[in-house]
N, C-alpha and C positions, 0 to 999 in steps of 0.2 A: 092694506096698509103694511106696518112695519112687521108682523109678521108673517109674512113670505119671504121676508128679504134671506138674501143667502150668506151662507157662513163662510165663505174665502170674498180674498178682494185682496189683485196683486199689482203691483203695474205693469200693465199690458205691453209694453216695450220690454219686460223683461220675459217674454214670453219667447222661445225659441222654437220650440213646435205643439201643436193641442192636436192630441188622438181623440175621436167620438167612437164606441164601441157600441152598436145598439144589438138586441137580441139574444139569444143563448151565448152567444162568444163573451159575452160580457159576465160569464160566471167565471172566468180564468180569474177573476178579481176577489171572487169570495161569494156567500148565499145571499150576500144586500146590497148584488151585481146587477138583480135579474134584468130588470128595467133597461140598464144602460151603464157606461164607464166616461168618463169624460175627463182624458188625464191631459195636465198642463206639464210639459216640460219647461222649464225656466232655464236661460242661459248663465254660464259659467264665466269663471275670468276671460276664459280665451276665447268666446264668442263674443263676447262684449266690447273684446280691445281687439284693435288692428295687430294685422301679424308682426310688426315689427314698435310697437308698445309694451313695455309693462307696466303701465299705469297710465290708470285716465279715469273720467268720472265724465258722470252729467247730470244737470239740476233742470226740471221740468213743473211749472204751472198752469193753470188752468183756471177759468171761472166762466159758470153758464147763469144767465139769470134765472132761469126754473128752479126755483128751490134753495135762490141766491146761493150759489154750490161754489166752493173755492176747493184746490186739488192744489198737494207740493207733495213732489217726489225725488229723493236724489241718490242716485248712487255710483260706487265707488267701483274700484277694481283697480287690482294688482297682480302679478305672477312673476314667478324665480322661478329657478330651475326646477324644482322639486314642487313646488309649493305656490298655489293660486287661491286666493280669494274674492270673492265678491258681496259686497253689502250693499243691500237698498232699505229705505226707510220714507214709508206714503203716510201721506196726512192728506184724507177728506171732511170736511163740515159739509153742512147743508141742512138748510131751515126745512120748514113744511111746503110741500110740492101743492101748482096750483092744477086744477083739470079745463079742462075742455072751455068751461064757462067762466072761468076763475075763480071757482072755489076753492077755499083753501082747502087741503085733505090732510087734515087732521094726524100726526103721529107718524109722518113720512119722513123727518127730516132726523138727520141723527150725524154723529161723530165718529170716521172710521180711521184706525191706524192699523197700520202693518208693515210688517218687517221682513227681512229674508237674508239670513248671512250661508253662502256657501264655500267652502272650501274643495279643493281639490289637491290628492299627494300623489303624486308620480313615483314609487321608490323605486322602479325600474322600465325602461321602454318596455311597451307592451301592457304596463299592469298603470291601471287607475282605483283610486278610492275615494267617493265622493261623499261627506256628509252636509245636508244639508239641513239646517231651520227655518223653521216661517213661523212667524206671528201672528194673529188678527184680530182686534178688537174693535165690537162695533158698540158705544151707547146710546141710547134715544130711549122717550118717553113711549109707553104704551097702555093701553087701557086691560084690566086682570082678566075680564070677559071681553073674547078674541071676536064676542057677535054683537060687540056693544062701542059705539063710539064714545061713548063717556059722556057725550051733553047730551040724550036724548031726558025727558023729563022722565022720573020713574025709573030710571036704570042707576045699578046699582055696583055700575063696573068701577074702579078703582084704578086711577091714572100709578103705573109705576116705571121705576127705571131701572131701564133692564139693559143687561149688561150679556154681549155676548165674547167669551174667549175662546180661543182655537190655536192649538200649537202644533204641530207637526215637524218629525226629524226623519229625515232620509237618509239610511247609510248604503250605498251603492257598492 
């Protein structure tokens, strides 16, 4: 259930290239590489807008019935001479997922926001500085004991709500 779930969650349109690093090259990243590296590069003002725009946006929805799941995403973008920024801001809901036979599966469904503002300052051709934030918050219901669904008779797990945050600043 909801604990495996992962701790980023961006929109996938703003994604401008994902590197996979598997194996020893994956310690270029640091000792809690070994496994593997899996970096998202996200686009900037000037990948996002045509080359002769400085400013534009776009608003993007979604909904699947599995887990009656709704998705809004929207973001912005601007650039000047000097100076570019881009903002996005995701909102997904989603109830409890059903399986195979249509059972409900219990403590799957949850509330996720994220955010992402980046900027870009040119103070001379040739030279870029890039900082970026992202956001992530995801809530939902889960049971305190991770081997217990919470309605078995006799279990003694503890339905809580659990709240996961994730911030991250990139300065380039």
């Amino acid at each position: 259930g909801a604990g495996h779930k992962g701790r980023i969650f961006l929109d996938p349109l703003l994604l401008e290239q994902v590197e996979v690093l598997r194996g020893p090259a994956s310690t270029l990243y640091g000792s809690g590489a070994l496994g593997g590296v899996v970096n998202f590069r996200t686009q900037d003002a000037d990948s996002f807008l045509g080359p002769d725009a400085d400013a534009g946006g776009r608003v993007s929805a979604g909904y699947q019935s599995q887990g009656d799941q709704s998705l809004f995403s929207a973001t912005a973008a601007t650039r000047g001479e000097r100076l570019s920024l881009l903002a996005n801001v995701l909102k997904r809901e989603q109830s409890d997922i059903e399986d195979g036979r249509g059972d409900t599966v219990l403590y799957t469904g949850d509330e996720i926001t994220s955010g992402l503002l980046k900027g870009t300052l040119t103070p001379a051709p040739g030279h870029r500085l890039t900082l970026s934030l992202q956001a992530f918050r995801d809530d939902h219901e889960i049971p305190s004991n991770a081997n217990s669904t919470g309605t078995d008779s006799g279990s003694t797990a503890i339905i809580v709500d659990r709240r996961t945050d994730n911030r991250t600043q990139t300065l380039r």
